[in-house]
N, CA, C and O atoms as a CHARMM CRD file, in Angstrom:
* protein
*
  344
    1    1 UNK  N     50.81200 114.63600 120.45800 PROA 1      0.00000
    2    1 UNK  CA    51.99000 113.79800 120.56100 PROA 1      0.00000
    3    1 UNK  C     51.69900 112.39500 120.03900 PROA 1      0.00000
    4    1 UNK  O     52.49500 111.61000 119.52500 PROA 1      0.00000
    5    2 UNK  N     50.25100 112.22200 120.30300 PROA 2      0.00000
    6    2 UNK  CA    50.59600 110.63100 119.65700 PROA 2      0.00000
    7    2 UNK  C     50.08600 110.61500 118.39200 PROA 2      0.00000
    8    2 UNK  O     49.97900 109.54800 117.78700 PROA 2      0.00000
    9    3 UNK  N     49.77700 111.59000 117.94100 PROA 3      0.00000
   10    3 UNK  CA    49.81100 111.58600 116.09900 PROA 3      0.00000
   11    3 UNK  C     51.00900 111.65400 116.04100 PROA 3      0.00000
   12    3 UNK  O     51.21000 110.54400 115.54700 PROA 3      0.00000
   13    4 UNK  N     51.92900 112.06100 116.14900 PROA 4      0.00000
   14    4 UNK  CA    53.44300 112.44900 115.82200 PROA 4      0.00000
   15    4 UNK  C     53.91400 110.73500 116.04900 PROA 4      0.00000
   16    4 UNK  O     54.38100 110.08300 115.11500 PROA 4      0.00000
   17    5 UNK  N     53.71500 110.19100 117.35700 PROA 5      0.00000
   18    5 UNK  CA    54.09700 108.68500 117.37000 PROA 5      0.00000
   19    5 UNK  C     53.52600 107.81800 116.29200 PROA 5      0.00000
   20    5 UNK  O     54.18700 106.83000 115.97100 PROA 5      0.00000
   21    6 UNK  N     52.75700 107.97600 115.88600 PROA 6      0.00000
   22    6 UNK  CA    51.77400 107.49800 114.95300 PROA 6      0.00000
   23    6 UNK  C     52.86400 107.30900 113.74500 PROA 6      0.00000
   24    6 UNK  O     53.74000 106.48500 113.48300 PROA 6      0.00000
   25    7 UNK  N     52.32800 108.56100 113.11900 PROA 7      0.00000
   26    7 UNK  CA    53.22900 108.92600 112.01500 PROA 7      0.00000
   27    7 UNK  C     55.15700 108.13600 112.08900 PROA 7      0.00000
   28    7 UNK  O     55.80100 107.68600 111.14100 PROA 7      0.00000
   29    8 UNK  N     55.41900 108.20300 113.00600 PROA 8      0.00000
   30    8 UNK  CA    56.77500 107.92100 113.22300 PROA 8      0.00000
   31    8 UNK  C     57.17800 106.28100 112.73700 PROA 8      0.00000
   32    8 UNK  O     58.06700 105.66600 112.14800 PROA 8      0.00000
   33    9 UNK  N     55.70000 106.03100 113.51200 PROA 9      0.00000
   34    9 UNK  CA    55.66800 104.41100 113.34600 PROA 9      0.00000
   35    9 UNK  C     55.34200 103.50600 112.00100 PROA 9      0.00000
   36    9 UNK  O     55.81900 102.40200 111.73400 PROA 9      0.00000
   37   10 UNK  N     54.23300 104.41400 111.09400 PROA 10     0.00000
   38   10 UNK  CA    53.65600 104.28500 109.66800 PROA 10     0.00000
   39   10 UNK  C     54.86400 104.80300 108.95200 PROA 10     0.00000
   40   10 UNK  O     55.16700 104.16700 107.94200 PROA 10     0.00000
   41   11 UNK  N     55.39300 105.52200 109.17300 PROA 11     0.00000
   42   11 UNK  CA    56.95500 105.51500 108.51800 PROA 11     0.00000
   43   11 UNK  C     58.36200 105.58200 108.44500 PROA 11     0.00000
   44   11 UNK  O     59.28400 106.01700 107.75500 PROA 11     0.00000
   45   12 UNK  N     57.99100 104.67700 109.92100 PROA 12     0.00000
   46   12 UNK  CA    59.01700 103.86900 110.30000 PROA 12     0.00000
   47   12 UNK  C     60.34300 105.10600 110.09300 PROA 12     0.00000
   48   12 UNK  O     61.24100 105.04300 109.25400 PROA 12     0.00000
   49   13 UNK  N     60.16900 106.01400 110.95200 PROA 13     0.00000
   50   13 UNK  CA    60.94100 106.99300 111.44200 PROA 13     0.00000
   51   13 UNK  C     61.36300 107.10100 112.64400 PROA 13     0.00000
   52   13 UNK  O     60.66900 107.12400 113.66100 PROA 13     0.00000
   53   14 UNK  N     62.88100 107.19100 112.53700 PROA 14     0.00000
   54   14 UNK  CA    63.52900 106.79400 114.21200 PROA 14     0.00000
   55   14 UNK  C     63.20000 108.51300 114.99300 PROA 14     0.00000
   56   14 UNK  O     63.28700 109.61700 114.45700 PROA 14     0.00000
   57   15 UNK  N     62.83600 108.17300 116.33600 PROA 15     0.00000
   58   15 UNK  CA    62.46600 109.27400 117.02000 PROA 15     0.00000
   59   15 UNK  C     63.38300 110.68200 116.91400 PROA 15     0.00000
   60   15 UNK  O     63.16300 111.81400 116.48400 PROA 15     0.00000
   61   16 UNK  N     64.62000 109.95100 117.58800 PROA 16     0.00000
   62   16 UNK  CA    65.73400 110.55900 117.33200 PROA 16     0.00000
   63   16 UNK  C     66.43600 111.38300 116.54300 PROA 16     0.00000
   64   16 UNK  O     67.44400 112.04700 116.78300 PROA 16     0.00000
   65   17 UNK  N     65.44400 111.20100 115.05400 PROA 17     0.00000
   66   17 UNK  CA    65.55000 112.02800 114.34300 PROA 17     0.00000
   67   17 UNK  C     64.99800 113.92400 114.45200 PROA 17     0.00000
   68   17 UNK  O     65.45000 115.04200 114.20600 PROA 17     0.00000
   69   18 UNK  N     63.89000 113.33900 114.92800 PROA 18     0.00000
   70   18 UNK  CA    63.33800 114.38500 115.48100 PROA 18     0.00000
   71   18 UNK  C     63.87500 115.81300 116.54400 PROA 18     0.00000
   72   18 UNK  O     64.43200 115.69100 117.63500 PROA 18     0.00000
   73   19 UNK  N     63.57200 116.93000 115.95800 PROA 19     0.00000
   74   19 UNK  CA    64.59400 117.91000 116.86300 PROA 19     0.00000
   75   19 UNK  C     63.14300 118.81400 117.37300 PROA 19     0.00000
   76   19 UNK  O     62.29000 119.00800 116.50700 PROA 19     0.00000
   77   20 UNK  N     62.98500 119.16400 118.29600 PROA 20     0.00000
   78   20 UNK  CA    61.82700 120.00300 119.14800 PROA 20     0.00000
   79   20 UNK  C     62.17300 121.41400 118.97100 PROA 20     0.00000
   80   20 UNK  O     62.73700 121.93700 119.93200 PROA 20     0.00000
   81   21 UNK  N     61.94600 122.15300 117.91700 PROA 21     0.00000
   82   21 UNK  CA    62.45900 123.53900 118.33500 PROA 21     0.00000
   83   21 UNK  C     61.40200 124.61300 118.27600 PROA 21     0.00000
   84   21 UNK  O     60.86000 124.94800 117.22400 PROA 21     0.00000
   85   22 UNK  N     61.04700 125.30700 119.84400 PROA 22     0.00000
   86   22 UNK  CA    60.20600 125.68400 119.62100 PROA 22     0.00000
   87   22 UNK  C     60.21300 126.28400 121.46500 PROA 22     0.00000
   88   22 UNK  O     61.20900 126.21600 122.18500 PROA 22     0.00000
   89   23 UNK  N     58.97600 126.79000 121.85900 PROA 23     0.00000
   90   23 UNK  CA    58.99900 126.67000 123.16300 PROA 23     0.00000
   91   23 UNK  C     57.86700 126.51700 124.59800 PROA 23     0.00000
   92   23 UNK  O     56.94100 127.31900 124.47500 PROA 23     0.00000
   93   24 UNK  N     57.80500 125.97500 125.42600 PROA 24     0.00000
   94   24 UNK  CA    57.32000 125.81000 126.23800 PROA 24     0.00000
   95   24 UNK  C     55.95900 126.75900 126.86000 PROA 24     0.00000
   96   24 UNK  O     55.53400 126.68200 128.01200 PROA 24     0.00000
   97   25 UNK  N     55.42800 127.64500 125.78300 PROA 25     0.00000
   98   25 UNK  CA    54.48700 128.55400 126.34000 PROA 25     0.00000
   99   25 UNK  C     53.17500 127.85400 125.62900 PROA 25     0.00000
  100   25 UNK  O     52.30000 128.62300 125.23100 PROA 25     0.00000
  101   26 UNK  N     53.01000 126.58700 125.46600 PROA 26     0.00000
  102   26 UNK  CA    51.65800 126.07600 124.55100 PROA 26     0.00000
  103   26 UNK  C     51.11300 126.82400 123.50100 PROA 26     0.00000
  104   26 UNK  O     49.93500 127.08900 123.26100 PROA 26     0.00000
  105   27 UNK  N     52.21900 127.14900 122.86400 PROA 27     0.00000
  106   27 UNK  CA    51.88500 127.47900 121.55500 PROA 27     0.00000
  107   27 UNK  C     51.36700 127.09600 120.60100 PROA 27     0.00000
  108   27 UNK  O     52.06500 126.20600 120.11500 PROA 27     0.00000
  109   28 UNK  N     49.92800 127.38900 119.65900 PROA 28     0.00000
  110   28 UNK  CA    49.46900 126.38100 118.76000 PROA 28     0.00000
  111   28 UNK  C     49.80300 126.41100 117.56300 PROA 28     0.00000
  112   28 UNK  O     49.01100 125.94100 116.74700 PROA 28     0.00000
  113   29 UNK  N     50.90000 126.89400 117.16700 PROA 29     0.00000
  114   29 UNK  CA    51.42600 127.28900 115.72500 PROA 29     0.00000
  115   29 UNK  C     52.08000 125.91000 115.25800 PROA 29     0.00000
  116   29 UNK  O     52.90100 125.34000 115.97700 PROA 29     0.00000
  117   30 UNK  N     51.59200 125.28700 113.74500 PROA 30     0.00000
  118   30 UNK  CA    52.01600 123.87600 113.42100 PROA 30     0.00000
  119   30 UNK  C     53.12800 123.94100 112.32700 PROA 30     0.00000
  120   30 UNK  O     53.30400 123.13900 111.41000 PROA 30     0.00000
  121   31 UNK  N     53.75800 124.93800 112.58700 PROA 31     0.00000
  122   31 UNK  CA    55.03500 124.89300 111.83400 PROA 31     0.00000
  123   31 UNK  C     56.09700 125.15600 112.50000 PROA 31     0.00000
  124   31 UNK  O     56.06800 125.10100 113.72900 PROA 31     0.00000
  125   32 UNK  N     57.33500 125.52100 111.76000 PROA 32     0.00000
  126   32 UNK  CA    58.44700 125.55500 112.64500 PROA 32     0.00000
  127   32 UNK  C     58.96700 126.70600 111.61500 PROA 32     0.00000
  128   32 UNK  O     59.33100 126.47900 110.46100 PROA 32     0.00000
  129   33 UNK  N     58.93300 128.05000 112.27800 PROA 33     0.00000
  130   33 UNK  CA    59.41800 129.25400 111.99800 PROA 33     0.00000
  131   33 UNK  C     60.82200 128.67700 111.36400 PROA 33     0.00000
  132   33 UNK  O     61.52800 127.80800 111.87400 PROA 33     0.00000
  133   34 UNK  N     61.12200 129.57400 109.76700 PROA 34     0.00000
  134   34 UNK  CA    62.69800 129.23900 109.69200 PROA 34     0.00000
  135   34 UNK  C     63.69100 130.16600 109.93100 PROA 34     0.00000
  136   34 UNK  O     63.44100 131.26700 109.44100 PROA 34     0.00000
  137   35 UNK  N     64.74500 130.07800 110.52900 PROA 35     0.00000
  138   35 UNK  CA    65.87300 130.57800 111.32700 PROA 35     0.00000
  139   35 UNK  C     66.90800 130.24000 110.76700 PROA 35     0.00000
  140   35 UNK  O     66.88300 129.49800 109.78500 PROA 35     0.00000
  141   36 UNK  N     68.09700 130.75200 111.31600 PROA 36     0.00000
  142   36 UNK  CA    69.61400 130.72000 111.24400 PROA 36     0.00000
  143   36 UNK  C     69.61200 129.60800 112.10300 PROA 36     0.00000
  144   36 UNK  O     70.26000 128.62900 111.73300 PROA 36     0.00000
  145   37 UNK  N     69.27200 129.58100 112.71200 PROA 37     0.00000
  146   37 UNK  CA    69.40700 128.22500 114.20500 PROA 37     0.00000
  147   37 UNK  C     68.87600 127.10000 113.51500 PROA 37     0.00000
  148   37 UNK  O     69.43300 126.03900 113.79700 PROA 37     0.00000
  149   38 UNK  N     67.95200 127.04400 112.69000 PROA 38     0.00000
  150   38 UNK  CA    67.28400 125.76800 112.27500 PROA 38     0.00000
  151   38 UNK  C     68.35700 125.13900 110.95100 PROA 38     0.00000
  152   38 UNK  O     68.55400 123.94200 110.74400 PROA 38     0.00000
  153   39 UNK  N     68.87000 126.12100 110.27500 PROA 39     0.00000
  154   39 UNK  CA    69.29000 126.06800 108.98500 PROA 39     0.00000
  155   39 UNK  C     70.76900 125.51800 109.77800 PROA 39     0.00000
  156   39 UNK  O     71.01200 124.42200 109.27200 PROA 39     0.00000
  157   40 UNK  N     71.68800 125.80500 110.66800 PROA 40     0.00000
  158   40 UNK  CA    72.66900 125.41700 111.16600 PROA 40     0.00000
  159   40 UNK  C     72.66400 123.79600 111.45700 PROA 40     0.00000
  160   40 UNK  O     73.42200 122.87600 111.15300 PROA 40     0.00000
  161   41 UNK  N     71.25200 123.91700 112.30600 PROA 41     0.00000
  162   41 UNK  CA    71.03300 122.19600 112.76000 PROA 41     0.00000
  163   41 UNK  C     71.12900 121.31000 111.63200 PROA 41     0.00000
  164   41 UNK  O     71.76000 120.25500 111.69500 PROA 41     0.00000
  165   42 UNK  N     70.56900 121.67400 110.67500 PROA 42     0.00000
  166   42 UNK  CA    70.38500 120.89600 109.54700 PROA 42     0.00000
  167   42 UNK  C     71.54000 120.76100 108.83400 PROA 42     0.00000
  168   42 UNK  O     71.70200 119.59100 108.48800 PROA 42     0.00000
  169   43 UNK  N     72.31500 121.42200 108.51600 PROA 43     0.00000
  170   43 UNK  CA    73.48600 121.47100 107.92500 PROA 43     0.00000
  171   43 UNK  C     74.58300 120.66500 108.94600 PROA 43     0.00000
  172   43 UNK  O     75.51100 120.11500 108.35200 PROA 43     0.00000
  173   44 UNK  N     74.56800 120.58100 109.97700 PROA 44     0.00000
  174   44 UNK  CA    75.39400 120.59200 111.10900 PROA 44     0.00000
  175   44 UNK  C     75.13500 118.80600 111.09400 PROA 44     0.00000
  176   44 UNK  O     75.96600 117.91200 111.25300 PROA 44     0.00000
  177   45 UNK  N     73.64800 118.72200 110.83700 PROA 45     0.00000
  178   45 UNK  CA    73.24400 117.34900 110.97200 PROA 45     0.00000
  179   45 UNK  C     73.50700 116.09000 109.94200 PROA 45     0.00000
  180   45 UNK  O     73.89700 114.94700 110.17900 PROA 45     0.00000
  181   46 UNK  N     73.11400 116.79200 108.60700 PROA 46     0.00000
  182   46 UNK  CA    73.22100 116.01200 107.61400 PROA 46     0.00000
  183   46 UNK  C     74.80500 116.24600 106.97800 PROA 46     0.00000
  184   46 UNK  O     75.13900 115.94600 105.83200 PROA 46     0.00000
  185   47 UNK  N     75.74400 116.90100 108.09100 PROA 47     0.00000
  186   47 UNK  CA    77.60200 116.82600 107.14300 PROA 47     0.00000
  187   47 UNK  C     77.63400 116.99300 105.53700 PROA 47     0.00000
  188   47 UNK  O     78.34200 116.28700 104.81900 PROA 47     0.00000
  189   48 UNK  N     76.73800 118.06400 105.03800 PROA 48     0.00000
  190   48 UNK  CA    77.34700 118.15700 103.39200 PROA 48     0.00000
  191   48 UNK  C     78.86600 118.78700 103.30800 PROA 48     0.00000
  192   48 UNK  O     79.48600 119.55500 104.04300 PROA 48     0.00000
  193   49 UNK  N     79.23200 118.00100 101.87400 PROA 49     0.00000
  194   49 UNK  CA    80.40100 118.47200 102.05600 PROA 49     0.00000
  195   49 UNK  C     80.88300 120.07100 101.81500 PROA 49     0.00000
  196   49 UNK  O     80.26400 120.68300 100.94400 PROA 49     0.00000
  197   50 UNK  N     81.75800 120.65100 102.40600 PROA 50     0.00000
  198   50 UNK  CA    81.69700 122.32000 102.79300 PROA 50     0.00000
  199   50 UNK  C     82.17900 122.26900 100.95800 PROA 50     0.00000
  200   50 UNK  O     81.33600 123.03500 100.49300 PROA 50     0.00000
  201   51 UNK  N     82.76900 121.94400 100.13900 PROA 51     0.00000
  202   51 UNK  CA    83.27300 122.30200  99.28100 PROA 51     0.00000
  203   51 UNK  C     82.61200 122.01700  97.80300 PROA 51     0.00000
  204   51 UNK  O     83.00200 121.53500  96.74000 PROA 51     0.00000
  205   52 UNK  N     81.17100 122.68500  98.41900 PROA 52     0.00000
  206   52 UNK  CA    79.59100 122.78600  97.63600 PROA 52     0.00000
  207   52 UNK  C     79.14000 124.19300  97.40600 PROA 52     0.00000
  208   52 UNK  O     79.20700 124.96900  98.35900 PROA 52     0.00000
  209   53 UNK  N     78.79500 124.51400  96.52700 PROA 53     0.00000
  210   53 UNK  CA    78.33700 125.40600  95.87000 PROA 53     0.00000
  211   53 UNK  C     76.78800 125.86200  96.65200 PROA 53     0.00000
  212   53 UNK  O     76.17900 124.79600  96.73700 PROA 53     0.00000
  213   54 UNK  N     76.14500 126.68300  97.08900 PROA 54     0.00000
  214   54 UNK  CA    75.15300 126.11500  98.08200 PROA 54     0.00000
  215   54 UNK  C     73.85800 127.45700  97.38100 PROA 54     0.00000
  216   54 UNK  O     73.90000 128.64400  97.70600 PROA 54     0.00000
  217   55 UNK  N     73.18300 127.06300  96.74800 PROA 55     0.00000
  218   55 UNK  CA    71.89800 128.21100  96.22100 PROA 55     0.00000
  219   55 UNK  C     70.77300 128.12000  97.14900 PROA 55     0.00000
  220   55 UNK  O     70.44100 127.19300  97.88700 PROA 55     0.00000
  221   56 UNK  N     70.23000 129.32200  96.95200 PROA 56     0.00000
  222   56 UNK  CA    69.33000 130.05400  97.93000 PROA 56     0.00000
  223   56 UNK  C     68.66800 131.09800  98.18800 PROA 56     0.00000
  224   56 UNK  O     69.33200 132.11500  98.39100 PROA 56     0.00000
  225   57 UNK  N     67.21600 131.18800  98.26000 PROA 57     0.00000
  226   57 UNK  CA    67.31100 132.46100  98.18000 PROA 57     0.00000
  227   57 UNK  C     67.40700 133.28300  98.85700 PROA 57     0.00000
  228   57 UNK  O     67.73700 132.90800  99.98200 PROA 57     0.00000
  229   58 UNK  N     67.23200 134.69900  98.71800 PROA 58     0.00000
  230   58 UNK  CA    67.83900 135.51400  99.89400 PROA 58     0.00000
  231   58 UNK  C     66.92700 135.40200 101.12400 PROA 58     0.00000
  232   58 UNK  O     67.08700 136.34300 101.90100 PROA 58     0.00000
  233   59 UNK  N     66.15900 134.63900 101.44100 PROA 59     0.00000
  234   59 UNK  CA    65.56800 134.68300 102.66700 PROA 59     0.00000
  235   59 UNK  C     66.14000 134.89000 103.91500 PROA 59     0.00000
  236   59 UNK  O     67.33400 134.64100 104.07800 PROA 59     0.00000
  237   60 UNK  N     65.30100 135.40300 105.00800 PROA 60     0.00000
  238   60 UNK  CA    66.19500 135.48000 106.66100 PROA 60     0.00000
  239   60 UNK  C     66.67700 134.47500 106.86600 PROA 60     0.00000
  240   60 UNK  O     67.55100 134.65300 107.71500 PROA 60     0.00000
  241   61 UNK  N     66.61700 133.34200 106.54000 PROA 61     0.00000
  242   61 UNK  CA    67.05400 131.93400 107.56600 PROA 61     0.00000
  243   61 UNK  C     68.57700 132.16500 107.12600 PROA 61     0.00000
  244   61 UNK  O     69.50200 132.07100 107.93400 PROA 61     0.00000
  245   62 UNK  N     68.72100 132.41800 106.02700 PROA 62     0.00000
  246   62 UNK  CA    69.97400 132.23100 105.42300 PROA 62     0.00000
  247   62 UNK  C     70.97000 133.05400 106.08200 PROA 62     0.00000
  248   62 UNK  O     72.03800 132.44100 106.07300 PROA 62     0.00000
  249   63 UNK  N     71.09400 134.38700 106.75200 PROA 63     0.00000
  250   63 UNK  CA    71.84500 135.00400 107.07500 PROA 63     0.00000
  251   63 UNK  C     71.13000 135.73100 108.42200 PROA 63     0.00000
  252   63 UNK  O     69.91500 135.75000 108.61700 PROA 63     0.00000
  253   64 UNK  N     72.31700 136.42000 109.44900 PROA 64     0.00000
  254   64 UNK  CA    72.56700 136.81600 110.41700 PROA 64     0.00000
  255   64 UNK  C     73.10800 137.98200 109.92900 PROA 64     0.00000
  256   64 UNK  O     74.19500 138.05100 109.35300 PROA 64     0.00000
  257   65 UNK  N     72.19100 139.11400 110.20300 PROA 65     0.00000
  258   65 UNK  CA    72.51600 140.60900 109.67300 PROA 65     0.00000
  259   65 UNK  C     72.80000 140.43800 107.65100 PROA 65     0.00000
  260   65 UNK  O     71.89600 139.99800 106.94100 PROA 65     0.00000
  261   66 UNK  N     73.84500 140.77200 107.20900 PROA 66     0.00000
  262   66 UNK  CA    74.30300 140.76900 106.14100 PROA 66     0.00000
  263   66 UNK  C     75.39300 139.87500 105.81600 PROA 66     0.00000
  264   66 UNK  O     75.93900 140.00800 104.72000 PROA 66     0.00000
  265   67 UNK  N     75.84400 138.84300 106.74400 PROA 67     0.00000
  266   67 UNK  CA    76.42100 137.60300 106.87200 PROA 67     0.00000
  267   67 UNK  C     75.88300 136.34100 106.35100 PROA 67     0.00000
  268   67 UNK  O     74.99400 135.86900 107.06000 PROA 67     0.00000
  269   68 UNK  N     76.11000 135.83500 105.55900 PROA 68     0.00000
  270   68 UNK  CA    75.69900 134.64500 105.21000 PROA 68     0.00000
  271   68 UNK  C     76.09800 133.72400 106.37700 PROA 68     0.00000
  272   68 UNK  O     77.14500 133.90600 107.00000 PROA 68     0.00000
  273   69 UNK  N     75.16200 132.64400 106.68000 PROA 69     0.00000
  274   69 UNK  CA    74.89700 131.48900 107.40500 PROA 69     0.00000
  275   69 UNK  C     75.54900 130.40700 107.02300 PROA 69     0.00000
  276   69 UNK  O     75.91200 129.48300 107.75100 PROA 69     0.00000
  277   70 UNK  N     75.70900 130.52600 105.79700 PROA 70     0.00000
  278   70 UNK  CA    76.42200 129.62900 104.91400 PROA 70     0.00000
  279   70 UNK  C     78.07900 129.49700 104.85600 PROA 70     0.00000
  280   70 UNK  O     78.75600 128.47500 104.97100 PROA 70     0.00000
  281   71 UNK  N     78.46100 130.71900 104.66400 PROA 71     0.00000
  282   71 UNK  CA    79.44400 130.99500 104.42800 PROA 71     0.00000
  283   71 UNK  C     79.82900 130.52500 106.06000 PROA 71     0.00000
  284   71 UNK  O     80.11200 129.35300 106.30400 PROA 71     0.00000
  285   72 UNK  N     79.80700 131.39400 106.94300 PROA 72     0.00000
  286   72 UNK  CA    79.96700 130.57300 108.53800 PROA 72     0.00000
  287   72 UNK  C     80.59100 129.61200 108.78200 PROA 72     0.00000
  288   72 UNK  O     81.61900 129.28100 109.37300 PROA 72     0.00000
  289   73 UNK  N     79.36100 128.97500 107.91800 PROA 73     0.00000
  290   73 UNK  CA    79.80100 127.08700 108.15900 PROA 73     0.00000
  291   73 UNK  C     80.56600 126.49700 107.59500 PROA 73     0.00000
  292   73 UNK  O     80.98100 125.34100 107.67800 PROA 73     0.00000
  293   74 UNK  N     80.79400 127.39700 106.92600 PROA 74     0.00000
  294   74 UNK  CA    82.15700 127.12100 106.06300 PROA 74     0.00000
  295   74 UNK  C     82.28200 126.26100 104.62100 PROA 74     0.00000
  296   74 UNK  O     83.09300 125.51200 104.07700 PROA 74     0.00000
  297   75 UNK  N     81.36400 126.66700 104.43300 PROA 75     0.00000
  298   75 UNK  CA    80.77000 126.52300 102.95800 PROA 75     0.00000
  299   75 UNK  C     81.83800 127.19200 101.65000 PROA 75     0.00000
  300   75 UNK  O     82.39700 128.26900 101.85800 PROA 75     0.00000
  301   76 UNK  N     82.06400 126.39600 100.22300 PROA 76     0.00000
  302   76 UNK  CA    82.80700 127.63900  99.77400 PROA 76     0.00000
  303   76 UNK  C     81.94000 128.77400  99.03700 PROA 76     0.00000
  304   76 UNK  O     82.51000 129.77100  98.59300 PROA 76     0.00000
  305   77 UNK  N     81.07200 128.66800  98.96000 PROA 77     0.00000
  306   77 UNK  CA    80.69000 129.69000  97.95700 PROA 77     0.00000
  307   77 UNK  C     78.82800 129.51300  98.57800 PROA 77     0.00000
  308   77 UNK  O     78.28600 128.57400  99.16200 PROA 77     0.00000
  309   78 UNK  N     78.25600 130.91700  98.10500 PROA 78     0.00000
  310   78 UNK  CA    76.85100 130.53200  98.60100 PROA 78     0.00000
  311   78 UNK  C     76.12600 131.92200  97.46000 PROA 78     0.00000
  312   78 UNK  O     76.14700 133.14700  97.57400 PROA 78     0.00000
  313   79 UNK  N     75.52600 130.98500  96.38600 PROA 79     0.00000
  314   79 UNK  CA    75.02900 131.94000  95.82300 PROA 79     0.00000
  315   79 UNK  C     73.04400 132.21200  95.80900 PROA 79     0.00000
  316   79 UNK  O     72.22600 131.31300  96.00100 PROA 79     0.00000
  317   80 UNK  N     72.78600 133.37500  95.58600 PROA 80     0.00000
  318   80 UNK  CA    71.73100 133.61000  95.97500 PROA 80     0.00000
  319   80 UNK  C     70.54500 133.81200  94.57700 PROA 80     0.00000
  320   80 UNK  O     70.74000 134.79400  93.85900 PROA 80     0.00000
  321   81 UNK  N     69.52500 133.01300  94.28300 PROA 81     0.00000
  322   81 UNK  CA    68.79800 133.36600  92.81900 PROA 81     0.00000
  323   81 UNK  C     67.74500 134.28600  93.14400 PROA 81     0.00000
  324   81 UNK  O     67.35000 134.27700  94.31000 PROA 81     0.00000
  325   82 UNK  N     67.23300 135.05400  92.35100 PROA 82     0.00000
  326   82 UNK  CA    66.51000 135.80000  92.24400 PROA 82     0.00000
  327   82 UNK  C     65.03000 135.67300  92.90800 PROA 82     0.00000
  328   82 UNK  O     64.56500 134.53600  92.82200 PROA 82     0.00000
  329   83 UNK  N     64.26000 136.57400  93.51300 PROA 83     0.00000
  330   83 UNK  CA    62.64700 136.39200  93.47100 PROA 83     0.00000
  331   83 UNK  C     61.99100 135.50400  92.70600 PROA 83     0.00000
  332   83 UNK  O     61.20100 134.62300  93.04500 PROA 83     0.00000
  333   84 UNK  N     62.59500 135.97500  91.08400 PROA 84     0.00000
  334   84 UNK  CA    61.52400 135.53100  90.29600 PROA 84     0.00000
  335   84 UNK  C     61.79100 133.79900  89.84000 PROA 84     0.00000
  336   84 UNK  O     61.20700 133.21800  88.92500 PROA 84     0.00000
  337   85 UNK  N     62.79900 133.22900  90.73300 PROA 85     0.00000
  338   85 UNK  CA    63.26200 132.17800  90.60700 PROA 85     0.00000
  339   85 UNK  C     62.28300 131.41600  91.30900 PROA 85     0.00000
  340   85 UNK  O     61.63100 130.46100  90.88600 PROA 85     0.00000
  341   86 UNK  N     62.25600 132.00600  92.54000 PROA 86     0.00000
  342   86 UNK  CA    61.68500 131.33800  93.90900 PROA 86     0.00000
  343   86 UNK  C     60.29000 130.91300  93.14500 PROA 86     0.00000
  344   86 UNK  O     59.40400 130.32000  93.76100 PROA 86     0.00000
């Protein structure tokens, strides 16, 4: 935690920004698995405007079953590039 304060402070990053997602079993994993839940926050957070074209690739975060995540949020269009893009 106080590397994280550290860091916050050397670049002058408001705490608040910060979202904890993760859980309470002392887990030592230093990333943050990507999800439908994470990809929502972010979108949810930074207000792009829905009437954006939104590329991606087909990864899990992006969709819930065969539902786009995107589309959801009400995005107009959400297109997906290839493997060999990635």
């Amino acid at each position: 935690m106080s590397k994280l304060i550290d860091y916050l402070d050397h670049y002058e990053i408001n705490k608040d920004r910060i979202i904890y997602i993760g859980d309470s079993m002392n887990k030592n994993r230093t990333y943050v698995q990507e999800s439908p839940e994470l990809l929502k926050l972010f979108f949810n957070h930074y207000k792009i405007k829905k009437n954006c074209v939104v590329l991606s690739d087909g990864g899990n975060s992006f969709f819930v079953g065969k539902k786009s995540v995107l589309i959801d949020l009400g995005f107009e269009t959400h297109e997906i590039y290839p493997p060999a893009v990635h």
